[in-house]
Structures are given as C-alpha cells and as structure tokens.
DRENDO-1510 file (C-alpha; in Angstrom, 1 decimal, always signed):
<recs>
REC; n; res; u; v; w
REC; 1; UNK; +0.9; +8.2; +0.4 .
REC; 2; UNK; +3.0; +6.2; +2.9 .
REC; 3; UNK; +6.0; +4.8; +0.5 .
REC; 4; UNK; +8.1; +2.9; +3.7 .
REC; 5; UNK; +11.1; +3.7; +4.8 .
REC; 6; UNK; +13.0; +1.2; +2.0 .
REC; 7; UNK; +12.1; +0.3; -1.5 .
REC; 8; UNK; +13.0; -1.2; -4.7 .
REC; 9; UNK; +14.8; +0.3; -7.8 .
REC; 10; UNK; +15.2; -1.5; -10.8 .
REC; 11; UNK; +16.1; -1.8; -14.6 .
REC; 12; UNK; +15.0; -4.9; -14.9 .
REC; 13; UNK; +11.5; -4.1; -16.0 .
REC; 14; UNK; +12.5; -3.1; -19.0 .
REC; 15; UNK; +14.1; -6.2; -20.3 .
REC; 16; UNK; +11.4; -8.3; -20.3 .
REC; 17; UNK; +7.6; -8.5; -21.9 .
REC; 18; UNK; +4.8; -6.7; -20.3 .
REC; 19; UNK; +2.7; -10.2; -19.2 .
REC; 20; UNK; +6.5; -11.3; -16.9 .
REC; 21; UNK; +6.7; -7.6; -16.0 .
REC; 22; UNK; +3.4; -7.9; -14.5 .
REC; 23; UNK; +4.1; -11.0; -12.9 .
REC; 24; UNK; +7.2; -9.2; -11.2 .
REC; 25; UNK; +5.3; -6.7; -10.5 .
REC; 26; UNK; +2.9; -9.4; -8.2 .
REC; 27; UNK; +5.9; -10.8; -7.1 .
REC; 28; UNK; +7.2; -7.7; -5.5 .
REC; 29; UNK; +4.2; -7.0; -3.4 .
REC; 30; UNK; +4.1; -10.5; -2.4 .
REC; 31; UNK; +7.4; -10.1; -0.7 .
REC; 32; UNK; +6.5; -6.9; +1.4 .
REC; 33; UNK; +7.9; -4.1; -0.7 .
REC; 34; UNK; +5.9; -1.2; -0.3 .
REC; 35; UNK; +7.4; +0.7; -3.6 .
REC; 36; UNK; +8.6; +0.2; -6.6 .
REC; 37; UNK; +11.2; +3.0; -8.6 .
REC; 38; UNK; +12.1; +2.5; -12.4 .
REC; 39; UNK; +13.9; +4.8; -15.0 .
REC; 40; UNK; +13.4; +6.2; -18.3 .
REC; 41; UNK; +15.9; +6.2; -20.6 .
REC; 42; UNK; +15.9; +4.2; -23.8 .
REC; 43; UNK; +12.9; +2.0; -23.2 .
REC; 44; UNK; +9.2; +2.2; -22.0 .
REC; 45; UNK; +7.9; +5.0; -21.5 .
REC; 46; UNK; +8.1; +5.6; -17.3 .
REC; 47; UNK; +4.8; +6.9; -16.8 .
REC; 48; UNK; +2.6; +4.1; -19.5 .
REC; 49; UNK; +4.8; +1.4; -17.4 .
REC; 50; UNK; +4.2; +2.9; -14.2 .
REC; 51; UNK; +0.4; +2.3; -15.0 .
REC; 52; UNK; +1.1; -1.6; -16.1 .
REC; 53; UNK; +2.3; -2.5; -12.7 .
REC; 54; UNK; +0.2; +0.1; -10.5 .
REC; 55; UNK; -3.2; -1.8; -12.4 .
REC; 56; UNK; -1.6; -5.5; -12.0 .
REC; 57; UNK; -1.0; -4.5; -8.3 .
REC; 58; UNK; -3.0; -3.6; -5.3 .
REC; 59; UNK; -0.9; -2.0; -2.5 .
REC; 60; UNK; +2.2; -1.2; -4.3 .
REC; 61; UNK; +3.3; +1.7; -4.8 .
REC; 62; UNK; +5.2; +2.7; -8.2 .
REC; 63; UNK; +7.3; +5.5; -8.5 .
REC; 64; UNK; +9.4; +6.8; -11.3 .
REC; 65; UNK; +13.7; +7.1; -10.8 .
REC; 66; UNK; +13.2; +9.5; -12.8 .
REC; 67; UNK; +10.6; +10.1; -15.6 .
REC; 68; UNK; +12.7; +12.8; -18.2 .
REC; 69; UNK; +11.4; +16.6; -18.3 .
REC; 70; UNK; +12.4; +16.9; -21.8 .
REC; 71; UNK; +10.5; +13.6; -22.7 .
REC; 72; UNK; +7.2; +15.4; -22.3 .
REC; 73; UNK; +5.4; +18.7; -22.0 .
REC; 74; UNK; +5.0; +19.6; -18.1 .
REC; 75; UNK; +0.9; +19.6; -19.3 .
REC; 76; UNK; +1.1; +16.7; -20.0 .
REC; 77; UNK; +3.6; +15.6; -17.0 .
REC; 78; UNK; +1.6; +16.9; -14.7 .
REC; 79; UNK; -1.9; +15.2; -16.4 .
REC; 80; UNK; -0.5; +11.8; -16.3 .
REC; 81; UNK; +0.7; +12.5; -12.8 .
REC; 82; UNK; -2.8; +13.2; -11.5 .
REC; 83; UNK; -4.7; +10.7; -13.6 .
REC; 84; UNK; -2.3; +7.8; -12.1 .
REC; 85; UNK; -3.3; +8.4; -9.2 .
REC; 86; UNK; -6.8; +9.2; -9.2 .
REC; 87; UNK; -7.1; +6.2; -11.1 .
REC; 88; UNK; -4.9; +4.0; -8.7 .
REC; 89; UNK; -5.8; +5.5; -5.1 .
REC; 90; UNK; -2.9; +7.7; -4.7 .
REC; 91; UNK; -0.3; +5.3; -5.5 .
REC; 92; UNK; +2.2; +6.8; -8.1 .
REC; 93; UNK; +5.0; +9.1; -7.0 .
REC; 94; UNK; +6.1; +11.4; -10.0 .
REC; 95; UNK; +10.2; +11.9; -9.7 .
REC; 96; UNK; +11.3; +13.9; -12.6 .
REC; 97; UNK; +15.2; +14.7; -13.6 .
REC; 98; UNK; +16.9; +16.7; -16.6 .
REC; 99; UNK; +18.9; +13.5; -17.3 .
REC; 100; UNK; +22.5; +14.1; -19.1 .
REC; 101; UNK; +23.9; +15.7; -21.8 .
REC; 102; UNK; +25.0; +12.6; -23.7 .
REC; 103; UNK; +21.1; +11.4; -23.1 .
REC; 104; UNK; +19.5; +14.5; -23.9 .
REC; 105; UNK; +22.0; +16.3; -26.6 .
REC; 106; UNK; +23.0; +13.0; -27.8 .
REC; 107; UNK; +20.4; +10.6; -28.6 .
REC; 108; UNK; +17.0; +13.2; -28.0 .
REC; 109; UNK; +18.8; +16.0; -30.5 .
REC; 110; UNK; +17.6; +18.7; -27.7 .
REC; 111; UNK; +19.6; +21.5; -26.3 .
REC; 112; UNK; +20.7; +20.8; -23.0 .
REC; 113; UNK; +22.8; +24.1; -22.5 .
REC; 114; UNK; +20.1; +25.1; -19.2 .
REC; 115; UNK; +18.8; +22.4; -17.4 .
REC; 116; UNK; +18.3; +23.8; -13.9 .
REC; 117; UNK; +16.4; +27.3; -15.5 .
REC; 118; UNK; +15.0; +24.3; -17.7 .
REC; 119; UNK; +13.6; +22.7; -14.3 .
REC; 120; UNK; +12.3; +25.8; -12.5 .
REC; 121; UNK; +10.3; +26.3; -15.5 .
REC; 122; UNK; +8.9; +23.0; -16.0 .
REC; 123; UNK; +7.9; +23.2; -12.5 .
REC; 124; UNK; +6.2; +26.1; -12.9 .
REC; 125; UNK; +4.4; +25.2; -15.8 .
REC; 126; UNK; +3.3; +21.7; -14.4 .
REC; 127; UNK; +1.5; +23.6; -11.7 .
REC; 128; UNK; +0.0; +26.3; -14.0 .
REC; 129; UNK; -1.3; +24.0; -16.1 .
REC; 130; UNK; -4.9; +23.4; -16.9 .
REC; 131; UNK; -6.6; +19.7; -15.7 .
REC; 132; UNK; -10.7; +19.2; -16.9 .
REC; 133; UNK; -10.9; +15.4; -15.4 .
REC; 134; UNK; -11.6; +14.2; -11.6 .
REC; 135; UNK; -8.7; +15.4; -9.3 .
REC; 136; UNK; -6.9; +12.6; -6.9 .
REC; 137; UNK; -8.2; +12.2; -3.7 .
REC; 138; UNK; -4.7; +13.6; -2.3 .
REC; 139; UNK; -2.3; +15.9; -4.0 .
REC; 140; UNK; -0.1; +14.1; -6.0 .
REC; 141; UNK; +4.0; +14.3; -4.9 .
REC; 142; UNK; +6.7; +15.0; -6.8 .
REC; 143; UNK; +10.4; +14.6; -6.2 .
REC; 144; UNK; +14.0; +15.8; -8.1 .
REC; 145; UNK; +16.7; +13.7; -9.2 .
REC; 146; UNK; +19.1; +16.2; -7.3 .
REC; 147; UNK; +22.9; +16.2; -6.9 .
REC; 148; UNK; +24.0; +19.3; -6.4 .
REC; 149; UNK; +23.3; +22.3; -3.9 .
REC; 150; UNK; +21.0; +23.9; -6.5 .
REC; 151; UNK; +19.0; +21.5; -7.3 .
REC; 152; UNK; +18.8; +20.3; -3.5 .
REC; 153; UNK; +17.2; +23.4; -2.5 .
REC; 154; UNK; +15.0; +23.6; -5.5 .
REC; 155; UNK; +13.9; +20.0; -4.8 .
REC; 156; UNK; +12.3; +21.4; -1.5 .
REC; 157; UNK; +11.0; +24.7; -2.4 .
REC; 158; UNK; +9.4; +24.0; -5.5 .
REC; 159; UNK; +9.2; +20.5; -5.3 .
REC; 160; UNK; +8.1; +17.6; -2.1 .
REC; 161; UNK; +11.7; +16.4; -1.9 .
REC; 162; UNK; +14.6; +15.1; -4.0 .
REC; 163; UNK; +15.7; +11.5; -5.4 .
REC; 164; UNK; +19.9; +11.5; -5.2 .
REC; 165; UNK; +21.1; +8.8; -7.3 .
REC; 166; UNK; +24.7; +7.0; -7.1 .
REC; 167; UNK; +25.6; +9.3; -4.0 .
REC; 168; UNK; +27.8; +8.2; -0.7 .
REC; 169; UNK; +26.2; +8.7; +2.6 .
REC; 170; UNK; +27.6; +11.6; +3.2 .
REC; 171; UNK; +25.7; +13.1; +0.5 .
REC; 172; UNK; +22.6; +12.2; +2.1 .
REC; 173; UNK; +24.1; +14.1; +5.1 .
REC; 174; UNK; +24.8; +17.2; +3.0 .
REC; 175; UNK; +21.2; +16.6; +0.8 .
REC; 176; UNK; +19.3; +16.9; +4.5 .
REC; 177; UNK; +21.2; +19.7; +5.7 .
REC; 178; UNK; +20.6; +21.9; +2.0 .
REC; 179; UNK; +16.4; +20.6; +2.3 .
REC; 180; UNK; +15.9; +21.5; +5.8 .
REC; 181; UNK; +13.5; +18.9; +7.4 .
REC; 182; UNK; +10.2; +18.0; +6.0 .
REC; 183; UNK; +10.8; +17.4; +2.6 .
REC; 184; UNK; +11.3; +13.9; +1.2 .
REC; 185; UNK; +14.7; +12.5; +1.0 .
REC; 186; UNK; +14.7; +9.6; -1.1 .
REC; 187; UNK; +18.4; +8.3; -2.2 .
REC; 188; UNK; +19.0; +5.1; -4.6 .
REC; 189; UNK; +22.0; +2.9; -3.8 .
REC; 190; UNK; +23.8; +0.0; -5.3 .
REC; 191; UNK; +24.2; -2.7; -3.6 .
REC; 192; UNK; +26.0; -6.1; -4.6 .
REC; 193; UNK; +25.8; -9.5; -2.7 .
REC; 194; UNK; +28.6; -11.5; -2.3 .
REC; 195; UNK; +30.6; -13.3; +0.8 .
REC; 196; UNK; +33.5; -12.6; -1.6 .
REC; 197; UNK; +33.6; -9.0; -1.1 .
REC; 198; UNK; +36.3; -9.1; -3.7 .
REC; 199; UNK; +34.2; -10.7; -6.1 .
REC; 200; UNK; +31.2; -8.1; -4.9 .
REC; 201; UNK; +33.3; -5.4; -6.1 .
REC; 202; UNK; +34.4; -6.9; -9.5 .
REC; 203; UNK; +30.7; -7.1; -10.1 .
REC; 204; UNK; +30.3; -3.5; -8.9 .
REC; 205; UNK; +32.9; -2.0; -11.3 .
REC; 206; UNK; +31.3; -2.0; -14.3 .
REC; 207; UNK; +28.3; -0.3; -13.9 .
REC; 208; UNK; +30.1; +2.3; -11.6 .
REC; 209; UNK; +32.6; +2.7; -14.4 .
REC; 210; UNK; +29.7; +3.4; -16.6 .
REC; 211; UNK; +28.0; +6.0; -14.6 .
REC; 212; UNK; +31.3; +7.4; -13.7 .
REC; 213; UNK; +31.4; +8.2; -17.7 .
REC; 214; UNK; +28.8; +10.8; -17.1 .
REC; 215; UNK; +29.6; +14.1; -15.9 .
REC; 216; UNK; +27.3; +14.5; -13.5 .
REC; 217; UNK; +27.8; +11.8; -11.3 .
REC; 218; UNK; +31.7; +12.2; -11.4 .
REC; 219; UNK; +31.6; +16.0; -10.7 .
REC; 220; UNK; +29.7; +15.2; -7.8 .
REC; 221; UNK; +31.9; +13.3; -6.1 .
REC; 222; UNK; +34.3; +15.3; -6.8 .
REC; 223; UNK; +32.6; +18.1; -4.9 .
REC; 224; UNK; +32.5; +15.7; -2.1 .
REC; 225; UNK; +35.9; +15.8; -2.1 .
REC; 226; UNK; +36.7; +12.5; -3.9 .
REC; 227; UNK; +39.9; +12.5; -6.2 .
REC; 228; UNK; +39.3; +11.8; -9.9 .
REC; 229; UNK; +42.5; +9.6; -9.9 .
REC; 230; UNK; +40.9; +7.2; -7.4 .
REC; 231; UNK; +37.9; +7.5; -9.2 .
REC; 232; UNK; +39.2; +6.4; -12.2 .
REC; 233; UNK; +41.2; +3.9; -10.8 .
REC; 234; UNK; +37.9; +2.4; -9.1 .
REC; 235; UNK; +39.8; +1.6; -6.0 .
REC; 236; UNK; +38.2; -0.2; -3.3 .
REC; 237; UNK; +37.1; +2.4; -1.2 .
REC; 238; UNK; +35.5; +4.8; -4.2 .
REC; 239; UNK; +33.1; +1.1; -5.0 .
REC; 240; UNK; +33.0; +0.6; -1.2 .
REC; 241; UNK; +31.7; +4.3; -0.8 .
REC; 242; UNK; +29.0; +4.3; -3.7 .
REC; 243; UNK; +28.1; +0.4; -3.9 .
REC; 244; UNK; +27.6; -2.0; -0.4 .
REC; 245; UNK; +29.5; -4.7; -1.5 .
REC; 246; UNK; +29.2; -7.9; +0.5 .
REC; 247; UNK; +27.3; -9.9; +2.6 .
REC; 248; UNK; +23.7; -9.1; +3.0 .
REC; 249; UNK; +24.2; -7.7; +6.2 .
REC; 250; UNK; +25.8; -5.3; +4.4 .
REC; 251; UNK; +22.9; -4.1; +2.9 .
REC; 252; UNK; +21.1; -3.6; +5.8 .
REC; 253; UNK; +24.1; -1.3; +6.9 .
REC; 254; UNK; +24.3; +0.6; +4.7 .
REC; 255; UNK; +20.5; +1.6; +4.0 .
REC; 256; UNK; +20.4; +2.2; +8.5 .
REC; 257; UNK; +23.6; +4.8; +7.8 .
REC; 258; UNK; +21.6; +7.0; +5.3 .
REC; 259; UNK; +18.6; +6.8; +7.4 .
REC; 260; UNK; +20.7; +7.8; +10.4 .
REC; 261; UNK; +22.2; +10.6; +7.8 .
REC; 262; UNK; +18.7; +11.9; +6.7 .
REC; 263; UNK; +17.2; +9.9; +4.7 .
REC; 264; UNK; +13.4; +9.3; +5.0 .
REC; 265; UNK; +13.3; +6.5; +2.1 .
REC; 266; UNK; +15.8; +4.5; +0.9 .
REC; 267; UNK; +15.8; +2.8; -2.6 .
REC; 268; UNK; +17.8; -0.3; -3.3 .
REC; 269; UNK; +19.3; -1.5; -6.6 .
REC; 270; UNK; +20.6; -4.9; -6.7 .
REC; 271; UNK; +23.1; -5.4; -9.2 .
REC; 272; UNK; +23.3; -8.9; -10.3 .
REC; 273; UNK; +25.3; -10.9; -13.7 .
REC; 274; UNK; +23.9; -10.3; -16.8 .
REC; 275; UNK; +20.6; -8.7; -15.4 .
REC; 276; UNK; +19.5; -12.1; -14.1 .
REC; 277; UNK; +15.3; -11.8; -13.3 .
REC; 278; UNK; +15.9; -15.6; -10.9 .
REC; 279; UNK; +18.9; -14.3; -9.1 .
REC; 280; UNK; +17.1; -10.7; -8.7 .
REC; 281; UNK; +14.2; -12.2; -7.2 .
REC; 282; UNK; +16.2; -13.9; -4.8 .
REC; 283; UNK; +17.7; -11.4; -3.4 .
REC; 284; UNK; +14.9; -9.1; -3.4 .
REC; 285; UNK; +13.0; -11.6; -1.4 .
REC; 286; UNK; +16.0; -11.9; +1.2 .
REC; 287; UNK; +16.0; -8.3; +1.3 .
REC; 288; UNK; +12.7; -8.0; +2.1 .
REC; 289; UNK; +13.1; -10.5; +4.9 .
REC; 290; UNK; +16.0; -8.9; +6.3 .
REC; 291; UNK; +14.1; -5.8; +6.8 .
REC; 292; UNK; +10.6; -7.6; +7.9 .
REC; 293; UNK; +8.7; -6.9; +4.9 .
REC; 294; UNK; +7.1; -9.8; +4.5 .
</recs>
C-alpha cells in the first residue's frame, strides 16, 4: 500500500449526501491525491463511509483519522478492516484512536477512566480474533492517533505507525525519535489560505479554540513546552505553530518541515468559512498542483 508522501483530511464528507460524497470522492482522485483520511465522531460511521468512496473510486486510497475503539468490538474492527481491503485491492488504511473524554464519557455514556490499557487490549484482541472469509492479498495496516510518549511507542510496537493530530513540527521530531525508524509517521495539519495572513489566522482561531477545549490536545502542547496563557490567548505564534496560515506557499512549507522532521506522510486539512465544498475544492485542486499531483 503506497499512500504518497501527502494526502487529504477532511470533515467535509460528512456534511453532505452520499450521491455528492461520491462525486467528491471522484473529484479527489481526479486531482492526483493518492489518499483520503476522514473522522468519526458524530456522523457516519468511518468504516461504512470508507467503503462508499473506496467502491466509487479506483486508485484512491481511503483511510480513517481515526475510526473510535470504543465504537466497535476489535472483532469486528479488525473484520471490517480485512474485508475493505480484500474487497478493494488493499486500499483502506485502518487508524484507530481512544477519542476524548467529553466524546466518549459524554455523549457514548462509556467509561473512559483507561484508555491506553483500553488500547493495548483492543490491539490485542483485533489480532486474536477469529476471520472465516478470504484474507487480503497484503496484510492490512493499522495506525494510532498518538500524542503522547506512550502512545508513540505503542503505535510502533504493537501497531504499523501512529496518526498525530493538531501537533507542531516539533512533535513530529519528538514522534520519530520515540518510533524509531520504520514505522509510519502520518501527522494531520491545519492549514488556512489567505494573502492576509491576519485574516488566515482569524479564520484559524476558531477551530483551534475548539480543539484547544479538549484536554488532550492542550496537555500536549503543554508538554512541548507551550504556555497555557499563550494558548489561551491564541496569540499569533501558538496559530502560527499548529495552523500554516497564509499564502499557499505556505502550505507547501510547512508539510516539507515535517517531512524534513520525520514524517513519512503528511495529511492536510484545509479549513475554509462555513465548511464551503466550492472553496474546498479549490484549494484542494491548487494543492495538488503545488505538489505535482496531478
């Protein structure tokens, strides 16, 4: 499974009917993009909507940012995993995370007291378990939403490499250093396009501030070494660090300094007004061009 060294990540999916999400789908192989990342959280299911695109497409790969361990059994993780891509020649890529405590406790009513023992185990039982249909023609691959040091390391042992989400570069630096090489590293970022970098940022603000609401995201940073008074204040370099905001040559900076800091795949989110699908094709077609997709 050759995923590129750059691909997509997107909400958008999920705000539309299955017939346009299948025309997006077509769209985004058109321009070049070898693979496409969605969610889960309070829509599709990730894995059903991973199999609408993968059969409307041909080359593209789809791959989940991240499906929820404690949305389904690891049986039955694991099943869908290897009927996906026995069915669409080795082109899903499983990423699995534990999610948040306001996600989990909150709106699933679940106990989220454990979930690193929580993973390990799910692991484990996803390769324990049972599977009486035609195997894939290649192992499938399965990667961690992983932030901290923990999690890194168990993203490489017990896992074919880890998904960061809303992470600096130097996270990416640290990530590499905790996996060791070989093992997938595969960070989203945000990026927002603008010749008004001012205006970039003021676009940027409010998803960071909403992401910055979760725990896990802030306590990371903070372990980075960020201070939680600049954080909350949003200042320009805390949106600068997390979100490339500017120009499209921004972009392409940005994804080249977590390749040069260890990233094998970089996934981009383009954040756009009001989750516009005409603006978001427009830039993902530019993107694509910048990087000789096409």
């Amino acid at each position: 499974m050759d995923i590129g060294s750059v691909g997509l990540w997107t909400f958008i999916l999920d705000n539309h009917p299955t017939d346009v999400v299948r025309d997006i789908a077509r769209d985004v192989e058109q321009m070049g993009w070898p693979t496409l990342w969605r969610p889960e959280s309070r829509g599709r299911d990730a894995l059903i909507s991973s199999a609408v695109v993968l059969e409307a497409t041909t080359s593209l790969n789809m791959a989940t940012g991240i499906a929820i361990t404690y949305a389904r059994h690891p049986m039955t993780a694991s099943a869908a995993q290897k009927s996906l891509n026995e069915a669409y020649d080795n082109r899903f890529l499983l990423g699995l995370g534990v999610s948040h405590a306001p996600s989990i406790e909150g709106v699933r009513k679940m106990d989220y007291s454990t979930p690193y023992s929580d993973m390990v185990a799910y692991l484990k039982a996803m390769v324990d378990a049972p599977y009486g249909a035609p195997e894939p023609s290649e192992p499938p691959k399965t990667v961690l939403a992983a932030l901290g040091p923990r999690m890194l390391e168990l993203s490489a042992k017990a896992a074919d490499g880890a998904h960061p989400y809303f992470t600096p570069v130097e996270h990416t630096g640290l990530a590499r250093e905790i996996m060791g090489e070989g093992p997938l590293l595969a960070p989203e970022i945000m990026v927002s396009i603008d010749d008004d970098v001012d205006a970039a940022r003021d676009l940027a603000r409010p998803t960071m501030q909403r992401y910055l609401s979760l725990p896990n995201y802030k306590n990371n940073l903070i372990r980075l070494g960020y201070h939680e008074a600049d954080l909350d204040d949003l200042t320009d370099e805390v949106v600068d660090a997390i979100v490339a905001c500017g120009p499209l040559s921004k972009t392409v900076e940005r994804v080249q300094e977590h390749q040069d800091a260890g990233a094998d795949h970089v996934c981009i989110q383009v954040l756009v007004p009001d989750g516009d699908l005409d603006l978001s094709l427009t830039r993902w077609r530019e993107i694509a061009e910048a990087f000789g997709l096409s």
